[in-house]
N, CA, C and O atoms as CSV, one atom per row, in Angstrom:
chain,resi,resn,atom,element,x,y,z
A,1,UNK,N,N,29.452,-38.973,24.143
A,1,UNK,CA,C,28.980,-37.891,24.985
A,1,UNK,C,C,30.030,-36.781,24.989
A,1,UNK,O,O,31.207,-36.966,24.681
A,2,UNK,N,N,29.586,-35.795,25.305
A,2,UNK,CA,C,30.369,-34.365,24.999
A,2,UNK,C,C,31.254,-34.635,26.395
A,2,UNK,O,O,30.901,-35.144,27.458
A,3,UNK,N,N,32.668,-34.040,25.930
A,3,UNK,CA,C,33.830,-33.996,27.260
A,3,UNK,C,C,33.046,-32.989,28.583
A,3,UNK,O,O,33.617,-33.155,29.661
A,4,UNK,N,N,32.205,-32.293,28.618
A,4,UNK,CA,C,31.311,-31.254,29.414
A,4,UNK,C,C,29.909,-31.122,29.191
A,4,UNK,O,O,29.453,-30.608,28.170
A,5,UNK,N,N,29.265,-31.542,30.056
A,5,UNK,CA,C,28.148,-31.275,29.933
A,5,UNK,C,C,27.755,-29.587,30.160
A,5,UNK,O,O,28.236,-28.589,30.695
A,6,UNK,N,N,26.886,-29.884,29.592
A,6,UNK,CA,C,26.241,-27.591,29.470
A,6,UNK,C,C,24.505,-27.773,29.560
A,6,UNK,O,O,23.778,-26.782,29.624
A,7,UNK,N,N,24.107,-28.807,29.555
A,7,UNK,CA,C,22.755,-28.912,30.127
A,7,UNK,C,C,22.243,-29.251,31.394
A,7,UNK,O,O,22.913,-30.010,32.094
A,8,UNK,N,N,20.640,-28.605,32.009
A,8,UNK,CA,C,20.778,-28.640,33.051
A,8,UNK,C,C,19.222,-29.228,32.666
A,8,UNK,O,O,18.757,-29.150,31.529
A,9,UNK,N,N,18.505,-29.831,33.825
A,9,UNK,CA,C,17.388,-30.297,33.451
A,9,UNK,C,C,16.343,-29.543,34.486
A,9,UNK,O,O,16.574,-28.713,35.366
A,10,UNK,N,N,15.178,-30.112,34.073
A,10,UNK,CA,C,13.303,-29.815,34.523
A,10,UNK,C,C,12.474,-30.532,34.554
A,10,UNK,O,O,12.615,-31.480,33.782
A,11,UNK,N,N,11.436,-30.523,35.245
A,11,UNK,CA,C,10.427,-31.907,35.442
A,11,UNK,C,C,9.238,-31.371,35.031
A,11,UNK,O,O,8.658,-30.433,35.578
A,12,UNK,N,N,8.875,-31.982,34.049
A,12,UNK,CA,C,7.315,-31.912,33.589
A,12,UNK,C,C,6.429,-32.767,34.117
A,12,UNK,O,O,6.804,-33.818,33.597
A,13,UNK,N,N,5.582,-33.022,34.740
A,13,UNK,CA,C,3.860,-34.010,35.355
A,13,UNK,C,C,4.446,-34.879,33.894
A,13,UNK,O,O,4.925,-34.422,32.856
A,14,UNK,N,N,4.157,-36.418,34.350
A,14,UNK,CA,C,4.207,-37.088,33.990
A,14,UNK,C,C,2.982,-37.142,32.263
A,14,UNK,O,O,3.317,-37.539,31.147
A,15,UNK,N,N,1.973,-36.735,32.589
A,15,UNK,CA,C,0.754,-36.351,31.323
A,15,UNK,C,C,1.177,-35.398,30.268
A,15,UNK,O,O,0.851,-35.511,29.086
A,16,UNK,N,N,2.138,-34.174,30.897
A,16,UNK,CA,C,2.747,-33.038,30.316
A,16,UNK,C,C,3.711,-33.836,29.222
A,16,UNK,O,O,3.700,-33.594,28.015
A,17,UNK,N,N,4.398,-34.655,29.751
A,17,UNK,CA,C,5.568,-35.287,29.126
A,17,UNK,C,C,5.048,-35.863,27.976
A,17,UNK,O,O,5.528,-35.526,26.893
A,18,UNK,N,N,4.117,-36.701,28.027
A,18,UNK,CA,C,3.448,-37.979,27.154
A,18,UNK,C,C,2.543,-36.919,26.283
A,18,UNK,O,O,2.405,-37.431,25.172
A,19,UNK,N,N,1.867,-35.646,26.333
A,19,UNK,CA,C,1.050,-34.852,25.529
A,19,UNK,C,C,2.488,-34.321,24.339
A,19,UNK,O,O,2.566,-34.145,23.123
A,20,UNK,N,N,3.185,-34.245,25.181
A,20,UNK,CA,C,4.469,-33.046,24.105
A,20,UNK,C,C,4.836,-34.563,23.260
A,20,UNK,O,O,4.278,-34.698,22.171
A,21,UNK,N,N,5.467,-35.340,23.587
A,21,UNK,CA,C,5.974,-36.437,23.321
A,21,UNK,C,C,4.675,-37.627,21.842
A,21,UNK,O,O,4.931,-38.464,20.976
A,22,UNK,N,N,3.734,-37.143,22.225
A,22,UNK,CA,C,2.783,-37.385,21.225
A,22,UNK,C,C,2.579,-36.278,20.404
A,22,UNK,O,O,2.147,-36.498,19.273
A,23,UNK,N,N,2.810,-35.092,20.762
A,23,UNK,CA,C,2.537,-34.474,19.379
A,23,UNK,C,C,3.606,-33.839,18.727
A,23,UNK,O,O,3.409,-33.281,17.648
A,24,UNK,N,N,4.892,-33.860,19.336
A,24,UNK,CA,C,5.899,-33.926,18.491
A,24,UNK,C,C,6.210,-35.563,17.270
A,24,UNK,O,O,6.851,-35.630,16.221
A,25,UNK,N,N,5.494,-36.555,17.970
A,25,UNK,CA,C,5.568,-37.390,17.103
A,25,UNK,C,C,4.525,-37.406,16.088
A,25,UNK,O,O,4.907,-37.694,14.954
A,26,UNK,N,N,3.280,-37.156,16.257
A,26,UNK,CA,C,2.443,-36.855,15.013
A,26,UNK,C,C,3.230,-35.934,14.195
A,26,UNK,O,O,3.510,-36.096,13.007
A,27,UNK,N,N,3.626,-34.755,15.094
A,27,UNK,CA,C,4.401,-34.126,14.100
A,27,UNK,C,C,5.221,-34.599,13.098
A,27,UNK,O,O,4.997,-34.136,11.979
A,28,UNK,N,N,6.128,-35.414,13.211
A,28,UNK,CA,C,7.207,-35.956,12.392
A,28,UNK,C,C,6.525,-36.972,12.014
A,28,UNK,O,O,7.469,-37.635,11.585
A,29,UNK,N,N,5.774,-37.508,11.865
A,29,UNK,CA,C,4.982,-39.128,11.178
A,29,UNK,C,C,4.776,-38.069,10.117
A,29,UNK,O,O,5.526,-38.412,9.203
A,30,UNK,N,N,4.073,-36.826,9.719
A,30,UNK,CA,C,3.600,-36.402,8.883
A,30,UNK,C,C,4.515,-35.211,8.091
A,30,UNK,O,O,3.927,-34.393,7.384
A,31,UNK,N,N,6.066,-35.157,8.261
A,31,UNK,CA,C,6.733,-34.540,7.599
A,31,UNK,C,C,8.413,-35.433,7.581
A,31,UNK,O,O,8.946,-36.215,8.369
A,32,UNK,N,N,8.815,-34.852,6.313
A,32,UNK,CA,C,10.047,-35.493,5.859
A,32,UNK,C,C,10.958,-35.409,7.309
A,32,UNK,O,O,10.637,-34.662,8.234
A,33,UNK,N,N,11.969,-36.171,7.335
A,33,UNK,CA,C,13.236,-36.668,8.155
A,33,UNK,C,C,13.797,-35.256,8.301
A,33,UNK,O,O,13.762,-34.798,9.443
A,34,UNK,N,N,14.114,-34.782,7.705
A,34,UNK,CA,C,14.681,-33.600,7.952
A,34,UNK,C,C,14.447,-32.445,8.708
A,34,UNK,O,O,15.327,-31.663,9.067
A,35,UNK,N,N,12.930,-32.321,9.008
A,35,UNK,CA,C,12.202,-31.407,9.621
A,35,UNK,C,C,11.657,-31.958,10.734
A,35,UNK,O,O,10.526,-31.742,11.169
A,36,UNK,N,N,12.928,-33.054,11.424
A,36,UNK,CA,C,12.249,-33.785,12.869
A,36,UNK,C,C,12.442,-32.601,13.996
A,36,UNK,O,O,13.374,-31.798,14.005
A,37,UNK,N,N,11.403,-32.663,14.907
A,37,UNK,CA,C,10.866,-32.031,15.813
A,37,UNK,C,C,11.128,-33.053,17.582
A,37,UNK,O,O,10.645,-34.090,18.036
A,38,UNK,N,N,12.032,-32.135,18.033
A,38,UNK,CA,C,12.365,-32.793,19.394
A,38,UNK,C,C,11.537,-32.483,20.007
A,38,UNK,O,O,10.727,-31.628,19.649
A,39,UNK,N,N,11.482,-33.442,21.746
A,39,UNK,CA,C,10.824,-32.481,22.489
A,39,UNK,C,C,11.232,-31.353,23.333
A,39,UNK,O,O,10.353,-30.687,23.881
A,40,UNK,N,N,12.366,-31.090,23.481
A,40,UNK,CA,C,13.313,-30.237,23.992
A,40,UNK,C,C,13.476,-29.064,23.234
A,40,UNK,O,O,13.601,-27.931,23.699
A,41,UNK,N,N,13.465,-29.515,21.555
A,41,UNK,CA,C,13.441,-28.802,20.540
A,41,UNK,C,C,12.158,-28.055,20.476
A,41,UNK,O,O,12.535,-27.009,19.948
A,42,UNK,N,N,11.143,-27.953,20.637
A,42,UNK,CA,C,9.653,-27.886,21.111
A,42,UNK,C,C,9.445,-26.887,21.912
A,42,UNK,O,O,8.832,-25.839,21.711
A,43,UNK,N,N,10.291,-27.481,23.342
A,43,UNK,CA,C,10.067,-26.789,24.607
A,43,UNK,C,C,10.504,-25.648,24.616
A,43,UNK,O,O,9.585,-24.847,24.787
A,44,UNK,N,N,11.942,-24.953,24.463
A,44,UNK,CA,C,12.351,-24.475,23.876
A,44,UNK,C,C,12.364,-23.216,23.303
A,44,UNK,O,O,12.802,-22.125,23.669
A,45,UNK,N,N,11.568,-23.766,21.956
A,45,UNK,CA,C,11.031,-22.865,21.221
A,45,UNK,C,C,9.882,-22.125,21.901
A,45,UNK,O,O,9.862,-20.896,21.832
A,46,UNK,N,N,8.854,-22.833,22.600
A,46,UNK,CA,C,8.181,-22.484,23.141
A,46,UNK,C,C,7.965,-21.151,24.114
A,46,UNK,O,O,7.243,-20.159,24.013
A,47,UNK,N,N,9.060,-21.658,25.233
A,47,UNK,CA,C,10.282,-20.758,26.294
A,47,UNK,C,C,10.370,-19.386,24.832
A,47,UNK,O,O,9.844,-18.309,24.552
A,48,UNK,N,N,10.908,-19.890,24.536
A,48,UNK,CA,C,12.029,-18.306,24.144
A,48,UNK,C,C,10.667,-17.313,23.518
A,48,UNK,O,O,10.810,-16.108,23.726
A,49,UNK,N,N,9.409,-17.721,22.796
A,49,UNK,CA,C,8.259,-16.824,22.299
A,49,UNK,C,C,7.744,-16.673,23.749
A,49,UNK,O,O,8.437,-15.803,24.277
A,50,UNK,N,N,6.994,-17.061,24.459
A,50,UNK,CA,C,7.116,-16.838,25.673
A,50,UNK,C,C,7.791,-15.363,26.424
A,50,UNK,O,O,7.270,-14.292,26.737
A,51,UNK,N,N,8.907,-15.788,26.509
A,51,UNK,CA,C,9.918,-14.661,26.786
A,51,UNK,C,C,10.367,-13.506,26.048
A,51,UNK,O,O,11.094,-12.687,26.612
A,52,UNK,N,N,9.971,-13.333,24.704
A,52,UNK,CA,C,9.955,-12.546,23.795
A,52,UNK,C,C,8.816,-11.623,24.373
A,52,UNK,O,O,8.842,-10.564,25.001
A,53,UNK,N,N,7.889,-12.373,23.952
A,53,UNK,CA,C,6.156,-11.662,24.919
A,53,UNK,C,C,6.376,-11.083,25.821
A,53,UNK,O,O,5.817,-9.991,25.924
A,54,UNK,N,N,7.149,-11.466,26.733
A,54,UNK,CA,C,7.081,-10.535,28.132
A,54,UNK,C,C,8.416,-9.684,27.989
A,54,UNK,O,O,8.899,-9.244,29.033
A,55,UNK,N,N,8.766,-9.536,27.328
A,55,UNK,CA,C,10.177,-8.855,27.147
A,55,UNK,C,C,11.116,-9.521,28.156
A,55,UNK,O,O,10.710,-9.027,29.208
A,56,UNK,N,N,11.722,-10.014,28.350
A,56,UNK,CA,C,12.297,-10.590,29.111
A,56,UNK,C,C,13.624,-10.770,28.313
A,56,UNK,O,O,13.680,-11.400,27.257
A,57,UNK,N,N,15.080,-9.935,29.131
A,57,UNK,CA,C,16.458,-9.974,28.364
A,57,UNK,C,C,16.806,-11.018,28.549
A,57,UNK,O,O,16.727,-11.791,29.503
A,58,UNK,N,N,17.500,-11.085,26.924
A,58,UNK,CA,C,18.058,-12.139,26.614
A,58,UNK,C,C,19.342,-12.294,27.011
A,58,UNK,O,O,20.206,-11.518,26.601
A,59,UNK,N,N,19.732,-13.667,28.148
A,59,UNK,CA,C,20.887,-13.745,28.199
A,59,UNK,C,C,21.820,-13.973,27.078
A,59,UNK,O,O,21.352,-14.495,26.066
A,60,UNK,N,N,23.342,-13.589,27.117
A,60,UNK,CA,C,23.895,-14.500,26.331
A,60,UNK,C,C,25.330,-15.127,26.547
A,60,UNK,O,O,25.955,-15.737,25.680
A,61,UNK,N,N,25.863,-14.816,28.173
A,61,UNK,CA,C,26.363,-15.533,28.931
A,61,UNK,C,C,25.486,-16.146,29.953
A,61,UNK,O,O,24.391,-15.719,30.319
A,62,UNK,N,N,26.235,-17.415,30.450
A,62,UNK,CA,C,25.379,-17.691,31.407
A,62,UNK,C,C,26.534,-17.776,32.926
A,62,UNK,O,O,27.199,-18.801,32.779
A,63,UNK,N,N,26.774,-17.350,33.706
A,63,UNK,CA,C,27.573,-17.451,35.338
A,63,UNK,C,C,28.090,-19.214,35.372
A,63,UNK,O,O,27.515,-20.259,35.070
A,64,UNK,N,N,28.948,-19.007,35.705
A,64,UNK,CA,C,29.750,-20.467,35.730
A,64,UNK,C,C,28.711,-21.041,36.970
A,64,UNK,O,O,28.252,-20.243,37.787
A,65,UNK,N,N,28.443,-22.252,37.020
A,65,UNK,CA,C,28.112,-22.495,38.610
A,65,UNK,C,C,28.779,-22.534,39.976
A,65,UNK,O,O,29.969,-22.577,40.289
A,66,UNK,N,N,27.579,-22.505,40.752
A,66,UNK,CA,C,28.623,-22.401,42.141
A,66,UNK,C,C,29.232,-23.373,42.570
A,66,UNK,O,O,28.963,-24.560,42.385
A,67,UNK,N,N,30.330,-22.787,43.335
A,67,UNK,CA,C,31.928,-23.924,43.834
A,67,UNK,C,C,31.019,-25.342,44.147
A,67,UNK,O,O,31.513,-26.454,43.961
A,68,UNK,N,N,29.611,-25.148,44.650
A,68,UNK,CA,C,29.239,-26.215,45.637
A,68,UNK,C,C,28.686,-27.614,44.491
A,68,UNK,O,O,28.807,-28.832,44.616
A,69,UNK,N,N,28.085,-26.803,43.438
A,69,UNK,CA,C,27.476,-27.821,42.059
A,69,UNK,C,C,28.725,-27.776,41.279
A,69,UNK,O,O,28.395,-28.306,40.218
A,70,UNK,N,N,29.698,-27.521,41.209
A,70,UNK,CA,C,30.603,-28.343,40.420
A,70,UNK,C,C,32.013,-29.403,40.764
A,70,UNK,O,O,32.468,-29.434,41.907
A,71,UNK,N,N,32.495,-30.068,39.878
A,71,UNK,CA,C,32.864,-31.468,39.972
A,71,UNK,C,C,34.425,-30.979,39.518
A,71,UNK,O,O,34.761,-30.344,38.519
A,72,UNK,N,N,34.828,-31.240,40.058
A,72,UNK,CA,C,36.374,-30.942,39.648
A,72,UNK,C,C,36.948,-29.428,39.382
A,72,UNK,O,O,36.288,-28.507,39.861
A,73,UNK,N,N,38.023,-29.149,38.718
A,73,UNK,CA,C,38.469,-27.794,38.651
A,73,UNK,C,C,37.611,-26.910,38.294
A,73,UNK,O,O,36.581,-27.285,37.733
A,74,UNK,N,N,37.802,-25.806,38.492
A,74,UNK,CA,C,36.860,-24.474,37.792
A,74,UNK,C,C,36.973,-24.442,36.260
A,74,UNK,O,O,38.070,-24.487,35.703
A,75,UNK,N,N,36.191,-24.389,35.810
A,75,UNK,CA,C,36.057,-24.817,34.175
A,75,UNK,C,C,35.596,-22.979,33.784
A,75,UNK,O,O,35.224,-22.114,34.577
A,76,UNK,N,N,35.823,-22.876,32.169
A,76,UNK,CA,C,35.439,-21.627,31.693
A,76,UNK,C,C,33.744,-21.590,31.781
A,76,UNK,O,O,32.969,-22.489,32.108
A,77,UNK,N,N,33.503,-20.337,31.401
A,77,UNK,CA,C,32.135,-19.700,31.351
A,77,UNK,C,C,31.710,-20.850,30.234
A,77,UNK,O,O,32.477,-21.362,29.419
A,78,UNK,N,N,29.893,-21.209,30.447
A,78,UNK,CA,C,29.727,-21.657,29.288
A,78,UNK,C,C,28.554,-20.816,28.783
A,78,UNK,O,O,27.455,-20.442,29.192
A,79,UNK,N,N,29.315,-20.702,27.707
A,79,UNK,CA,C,27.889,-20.058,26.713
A,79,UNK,C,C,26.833,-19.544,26.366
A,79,UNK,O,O,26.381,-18.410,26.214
A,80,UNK,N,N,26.340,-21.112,26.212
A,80,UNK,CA,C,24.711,-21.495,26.245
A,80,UNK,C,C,24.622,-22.675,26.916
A,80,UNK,O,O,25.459,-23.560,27.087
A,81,UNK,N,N,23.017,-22.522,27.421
A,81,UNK,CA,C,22.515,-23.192,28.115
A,81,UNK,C,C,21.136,-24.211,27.344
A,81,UNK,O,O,20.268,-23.828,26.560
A,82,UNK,N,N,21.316,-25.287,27.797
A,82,UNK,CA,C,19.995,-25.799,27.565
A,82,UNK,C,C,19.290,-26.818,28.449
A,82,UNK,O,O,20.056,-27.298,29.284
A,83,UNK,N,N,18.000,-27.297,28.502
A,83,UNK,CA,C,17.456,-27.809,29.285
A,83,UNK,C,C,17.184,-29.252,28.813
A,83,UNK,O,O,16.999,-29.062,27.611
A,84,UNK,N,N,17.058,-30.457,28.999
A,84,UNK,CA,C,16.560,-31.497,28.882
A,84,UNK,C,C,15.431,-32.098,29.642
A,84,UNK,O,O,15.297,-31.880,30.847
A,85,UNK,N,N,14.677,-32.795,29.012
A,85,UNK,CA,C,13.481,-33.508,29.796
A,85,UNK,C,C,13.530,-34.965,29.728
A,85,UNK,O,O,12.666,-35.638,30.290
């Protein structure tokens, strides 16, 4: 596991989960290893066309969190962000 975590998570309906989760796997049953398809990887992608559509600026820092959500010393800015499900 990475010395810092930089992901933050989201809750999908339990049906939401199992629809993405099945068709990212059809997906990959029917193409080479190399071109595997997450579901995060998915989501994602999804999000950012989405947000393209509505114009919506692109971050490309993200604000350290607040004193109250973090765990030990003040750590640097991170980056990027991503979400897990």
């Amino acid at each position: 596991m990475a010395k810092r975590q930089t992901r933050r998570s989201i809750s999908v309906k339990g049906l939401t989960y199992q629809r993405l989760k099945k068709h990212c796997d059809e997906y990959n049953s029917t193409r080479e290893v190399a071109s595997h398809l997450s579901i995060s990887g998915f989501v994602e992608t999804l999000i950012h066309k989405k947000l393209d559509e509505l114009g919506a600026p692109e971050e490309t820092v993200l604000a350290p969190r607040p004193l109250s959500e973090r765990r030990g010393p003040a750590r640097e800015d991170i980056v990027s962000q991503h979400f897990t499900f």
